[in-house]
C-alpha positions, 0 to 999 in steps of 0.5 A: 789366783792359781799364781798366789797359790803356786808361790804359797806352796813354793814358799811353804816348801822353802821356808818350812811354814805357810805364810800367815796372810792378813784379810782383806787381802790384795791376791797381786800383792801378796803373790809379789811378796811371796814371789820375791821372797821364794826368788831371794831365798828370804823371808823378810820381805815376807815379814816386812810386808806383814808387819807393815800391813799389821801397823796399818790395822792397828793404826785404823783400828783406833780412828773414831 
C-alpha cells in the first residue's frame, strides 16, 4: 500500500486533483494506473481506467 499512496500524491501533485478511485478496488492495479499516468505527464490512462471500470459496474448493476 505505501506504493499506491506514493503515486496518489505524485499524481495529485502533477494533475492538481486527487484521483477518484472506485471501490472495491485493486491496490496493484490502480497504483499502475497511476503510476503510468504521473510517468507520461497525462491523465488518460487515469481516465480510461476509470472510465472502464464504471462501465463494467453499470453493466453488472443490470444482471438479474
Amino acid at each position: 500500500m505505501p506504493d499506491f499512496l506514493e503515486c496518489e500524491r505524485a499524481f495529485r501533485e502533477r494533475f492538481g486533483y486527487a484521483p477518484e478511485i472506485p471501490h472495491p478496488w485493486v491496490f496493484e492495479a490502480w497504483t499502475d494506473v497511476l503510476k503510468e499516468s504521473v510517468e507520461t505527464g497525462s491523465d488518460r490512462p487515469y481516465r480510461e481506467a476509470f472510465a472502464e471500470e464504471e462501465r463494467i459496474r453499470q453493466e453488472s448493476s443490470r444482471l438479474p
